[in-house]
Backbone bond lengths (Angstrom), bond angles and torsions (degrees), N, CA, C in turn:
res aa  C-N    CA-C-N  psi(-1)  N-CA   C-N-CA  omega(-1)  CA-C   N-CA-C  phi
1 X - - - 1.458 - - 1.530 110.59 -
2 X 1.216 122.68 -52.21 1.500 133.64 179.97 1.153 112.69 -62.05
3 X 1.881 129.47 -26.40 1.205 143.08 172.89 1.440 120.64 -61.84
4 X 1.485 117.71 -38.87 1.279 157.38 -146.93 1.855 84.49 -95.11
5 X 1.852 104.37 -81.09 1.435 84.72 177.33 1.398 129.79 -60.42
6 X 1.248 145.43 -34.30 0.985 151.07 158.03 1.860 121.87 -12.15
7 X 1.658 96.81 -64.84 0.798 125.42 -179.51 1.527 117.12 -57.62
8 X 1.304 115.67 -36.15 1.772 126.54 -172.38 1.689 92.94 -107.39
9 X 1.050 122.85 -11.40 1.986 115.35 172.11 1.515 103.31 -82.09
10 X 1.748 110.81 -37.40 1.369 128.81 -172.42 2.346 90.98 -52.97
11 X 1.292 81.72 -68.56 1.657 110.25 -175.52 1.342 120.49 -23.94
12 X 1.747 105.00 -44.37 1.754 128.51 -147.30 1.638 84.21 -82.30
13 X 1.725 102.91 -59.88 1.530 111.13 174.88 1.327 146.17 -73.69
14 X 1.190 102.00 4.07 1.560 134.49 157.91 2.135 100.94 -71.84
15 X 1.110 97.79 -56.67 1.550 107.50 -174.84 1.590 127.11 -82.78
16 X 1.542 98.31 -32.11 1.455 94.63 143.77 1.506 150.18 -84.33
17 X 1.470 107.93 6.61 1.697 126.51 178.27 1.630 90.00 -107.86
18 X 1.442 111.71 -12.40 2.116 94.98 178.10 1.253 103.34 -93.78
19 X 1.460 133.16 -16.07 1.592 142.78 -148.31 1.726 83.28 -108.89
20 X 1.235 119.93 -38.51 1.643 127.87 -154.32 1.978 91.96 -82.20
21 X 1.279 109.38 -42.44 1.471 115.33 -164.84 1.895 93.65 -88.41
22 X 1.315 123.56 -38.05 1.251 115.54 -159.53 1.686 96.88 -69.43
23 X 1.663 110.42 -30.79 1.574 112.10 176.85 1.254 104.95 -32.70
24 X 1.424 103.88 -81.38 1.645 137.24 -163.50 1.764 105.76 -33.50
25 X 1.269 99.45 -40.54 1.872 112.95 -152.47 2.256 82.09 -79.39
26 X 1.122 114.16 -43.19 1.369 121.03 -141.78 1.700 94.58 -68.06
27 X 0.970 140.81 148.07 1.632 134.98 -177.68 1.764 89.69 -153.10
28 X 1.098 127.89 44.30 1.431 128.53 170.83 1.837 112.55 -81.09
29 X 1.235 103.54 -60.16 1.127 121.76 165.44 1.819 126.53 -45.31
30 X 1.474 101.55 -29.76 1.900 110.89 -150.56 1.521 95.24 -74.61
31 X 1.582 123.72 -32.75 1.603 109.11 -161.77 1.900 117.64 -82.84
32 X 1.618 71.46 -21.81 2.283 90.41 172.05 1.516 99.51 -67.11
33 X 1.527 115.07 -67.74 1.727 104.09 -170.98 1.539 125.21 -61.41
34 X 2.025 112.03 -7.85 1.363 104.99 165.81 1.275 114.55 -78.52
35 X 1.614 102.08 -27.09 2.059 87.92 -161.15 1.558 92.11 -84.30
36 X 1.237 136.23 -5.89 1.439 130.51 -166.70 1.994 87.62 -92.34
37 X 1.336 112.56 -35.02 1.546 91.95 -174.69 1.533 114.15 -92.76
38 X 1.188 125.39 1.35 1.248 149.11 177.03 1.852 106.04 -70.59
39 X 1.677 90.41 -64.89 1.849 97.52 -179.02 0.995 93.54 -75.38
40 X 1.511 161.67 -18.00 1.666 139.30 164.30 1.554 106.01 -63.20
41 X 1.221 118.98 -46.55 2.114 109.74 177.80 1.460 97.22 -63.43
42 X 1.150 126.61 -54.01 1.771 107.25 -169.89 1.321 118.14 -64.23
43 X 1.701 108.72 -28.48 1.542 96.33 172.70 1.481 104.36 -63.89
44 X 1.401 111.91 -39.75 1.792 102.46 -164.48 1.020 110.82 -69.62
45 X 1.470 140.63 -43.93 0.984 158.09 144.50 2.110 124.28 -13.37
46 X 1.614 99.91 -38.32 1.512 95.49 -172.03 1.757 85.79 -107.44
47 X 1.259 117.75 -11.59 2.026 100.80 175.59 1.760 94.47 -83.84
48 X 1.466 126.12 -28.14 1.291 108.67 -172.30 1.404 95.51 -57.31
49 X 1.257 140.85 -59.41 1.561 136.19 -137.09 1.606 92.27 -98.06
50 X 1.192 121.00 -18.38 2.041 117.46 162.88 1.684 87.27 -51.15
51 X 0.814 110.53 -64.45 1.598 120.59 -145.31 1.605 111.59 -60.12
52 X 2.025 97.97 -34.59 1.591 104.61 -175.41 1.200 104.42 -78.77
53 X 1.506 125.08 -15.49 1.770 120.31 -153.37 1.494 83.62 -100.32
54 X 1.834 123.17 -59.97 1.321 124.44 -165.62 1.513 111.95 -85.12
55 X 1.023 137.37 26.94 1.642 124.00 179.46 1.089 97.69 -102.15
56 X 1.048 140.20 -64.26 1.526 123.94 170.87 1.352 125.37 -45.86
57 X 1.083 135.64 -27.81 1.004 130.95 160.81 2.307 115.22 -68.91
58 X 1.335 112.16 -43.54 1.003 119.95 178.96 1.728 106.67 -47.30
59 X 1.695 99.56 -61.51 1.339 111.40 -179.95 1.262 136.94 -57.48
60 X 1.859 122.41 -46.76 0.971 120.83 -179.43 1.503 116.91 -79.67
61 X 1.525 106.01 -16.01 1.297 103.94 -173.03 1.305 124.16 -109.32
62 X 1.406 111.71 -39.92 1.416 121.50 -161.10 1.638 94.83 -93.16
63 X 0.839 125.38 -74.30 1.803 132.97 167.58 2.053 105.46 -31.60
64 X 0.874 115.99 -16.53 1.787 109.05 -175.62 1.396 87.87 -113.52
65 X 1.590 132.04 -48.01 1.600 116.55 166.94 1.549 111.69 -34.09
66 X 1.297 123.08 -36.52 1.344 117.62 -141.11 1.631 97.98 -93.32
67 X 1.571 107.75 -41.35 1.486 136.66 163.83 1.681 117.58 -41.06
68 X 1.408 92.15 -43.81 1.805 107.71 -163.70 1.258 106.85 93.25
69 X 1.357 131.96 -9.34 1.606 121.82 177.44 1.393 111.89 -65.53
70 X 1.162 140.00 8.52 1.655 122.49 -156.25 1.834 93.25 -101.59
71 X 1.019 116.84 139.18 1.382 146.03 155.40 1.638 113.29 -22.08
72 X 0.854 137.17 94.58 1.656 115.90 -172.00 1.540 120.71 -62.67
73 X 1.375 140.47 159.30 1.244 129.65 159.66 0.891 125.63 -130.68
């Protein structure tokens, strides 16, 4: 009986150090999750500087046109 478990605990961890190493070895997956985390910083990256170049412009002008606050010229 003790042989038996032995034998299938021996087994489990035999199969989880081949499943654990075959992860590591496998790079199928690695070049999809860079370019996918790559195009998330440039998107974030090109609305931050929309936002730094056009918010002032959005805000003082277009949003107080809309208000009636804007200054006439």
């Amino acid at each position: 009986m003790l042989g038996t478990l032995d034998r299938l605990y021996i087994g489990a961890q035999i199969r989880k150090r081949n499943l654990i190493e075959n992860f590591k070895e496998d790079e199928s997956g690695v070049s999809n999750f860079v370019a996918t985390v790559l195009l998330i910083l440039i998107a974030v990256l090109v609305g931050g500087l929309v936002w730094t170049f056009l918010g002032d412009y959005f805000e003082n002008t277009l949003f107080k046109t809309i208000k009636g606050t804007a200054l006439p010229k």
